[in-house]
C-alpha positions as CSV (number, residue, x, y, z in Angstrom):
1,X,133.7,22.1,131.8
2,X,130.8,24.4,133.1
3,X,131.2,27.7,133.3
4,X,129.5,30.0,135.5
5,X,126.5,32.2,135.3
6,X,126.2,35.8,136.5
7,X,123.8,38.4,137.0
8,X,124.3,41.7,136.3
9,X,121.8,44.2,138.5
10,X,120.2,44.9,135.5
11,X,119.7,41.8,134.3
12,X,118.0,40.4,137.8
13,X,115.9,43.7,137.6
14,X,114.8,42.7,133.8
15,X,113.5,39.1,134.7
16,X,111.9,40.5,137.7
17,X,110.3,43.0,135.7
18,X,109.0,40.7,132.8
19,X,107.4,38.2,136.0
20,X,105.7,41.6,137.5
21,X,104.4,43.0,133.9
22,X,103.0,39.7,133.1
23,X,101.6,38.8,136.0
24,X,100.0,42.1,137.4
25,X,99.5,44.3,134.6
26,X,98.4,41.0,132.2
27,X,97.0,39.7,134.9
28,X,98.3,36.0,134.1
29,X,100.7,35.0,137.3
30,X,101.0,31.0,135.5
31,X,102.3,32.7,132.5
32,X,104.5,34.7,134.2
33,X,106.0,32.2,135.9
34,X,106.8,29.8,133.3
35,X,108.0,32.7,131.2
36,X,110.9,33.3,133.4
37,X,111.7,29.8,134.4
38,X,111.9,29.2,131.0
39,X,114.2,32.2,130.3
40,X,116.2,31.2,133.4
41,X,116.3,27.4,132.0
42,X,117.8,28.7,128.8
43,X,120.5,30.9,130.5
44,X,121.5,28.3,132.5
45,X,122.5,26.3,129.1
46,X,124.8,28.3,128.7
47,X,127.0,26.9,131.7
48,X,127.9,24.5,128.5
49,X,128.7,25.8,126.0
50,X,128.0,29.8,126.0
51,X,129.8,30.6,122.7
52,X,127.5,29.5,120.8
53,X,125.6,32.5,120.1
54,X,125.8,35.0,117.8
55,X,128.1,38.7,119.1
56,X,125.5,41.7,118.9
57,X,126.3,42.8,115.8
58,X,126.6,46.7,116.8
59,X,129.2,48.6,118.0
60,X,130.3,49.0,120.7
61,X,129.0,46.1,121.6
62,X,130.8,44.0,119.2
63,X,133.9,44.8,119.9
64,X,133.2,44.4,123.4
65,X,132.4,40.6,122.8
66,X,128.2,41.1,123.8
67,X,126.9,37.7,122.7
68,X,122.5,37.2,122.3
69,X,119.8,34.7,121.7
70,X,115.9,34.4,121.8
71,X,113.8,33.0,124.4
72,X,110.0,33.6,123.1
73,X,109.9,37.3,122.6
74,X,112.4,37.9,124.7
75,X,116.7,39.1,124.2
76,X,119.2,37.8,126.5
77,X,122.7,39.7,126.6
78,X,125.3,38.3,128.0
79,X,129.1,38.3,128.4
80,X,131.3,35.2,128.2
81,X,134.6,35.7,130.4
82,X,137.2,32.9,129.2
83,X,139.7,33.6,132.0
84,X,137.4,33.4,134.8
85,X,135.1,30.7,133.5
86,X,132.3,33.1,133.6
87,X,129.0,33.9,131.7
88,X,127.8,37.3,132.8
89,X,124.0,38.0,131.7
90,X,123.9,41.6,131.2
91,X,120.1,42.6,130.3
92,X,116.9,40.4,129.1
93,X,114.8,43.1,127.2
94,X,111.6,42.4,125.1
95,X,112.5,42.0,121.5
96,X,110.1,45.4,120.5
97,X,112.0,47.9,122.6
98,X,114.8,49.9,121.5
99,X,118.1,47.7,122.3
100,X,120.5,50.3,121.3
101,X,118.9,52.6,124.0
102,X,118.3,50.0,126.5
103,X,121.7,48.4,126.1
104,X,123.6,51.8,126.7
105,X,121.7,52.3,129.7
106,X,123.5,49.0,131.1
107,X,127.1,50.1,129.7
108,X,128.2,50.6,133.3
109,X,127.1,47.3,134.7
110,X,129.2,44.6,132.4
């Protein structure tokens, strides 16, 4: 069974943001490309079997279910919604900023 994948505002706004900061402020559009793609290729694995990542071990994000992994230097949160079949990718943040901060920014969008 695959579920489906969703982004959140936030999260679309974090993958376009990584593409621009890497392609126009590092100057490396390649890079930048294959960086995303290969976020997005990783995200989309989760269509089988999205469980299997560890729940963000903070509250009040644990209780609220948040789920992460790694892609490079890069965090992906996201949301797995058993009754709707649904994975819903809530922010994809650079592993050296401050979560905590940047995940209660998002509270309101998941």
């Amino acid at each position: 069974m695959n579920w489906n994948i969703l982004y959140t505002a936030g999260a679309r706004r974090d993958l376009r943001n990584i593409y621009e900061y890497i392609a126009y402020d590092l100057l490396v559009p390649d890079k930048a490309e294959e960086q995303t793609r290969g976020i997005m290729r990783e995200i989309r694995a989760l269509e089988a079997m999205p469980m299997r990542y560890l729940l963000y071990d903070e509250e009040p994000w644990y209780s609220a279910r948040l789920r992460f992994f790694v892609v490079d230097r890069y965090l992906v949160f996201y949301m797995p919604n058993e009754s709707k079949n649904t994975v819903n990718i809530v922010r994809i943040m650079y592993g050296g900023r401050d979560i905590r901060r940047q995940l209660s920014e998002a509270a309101v969008e998941y």
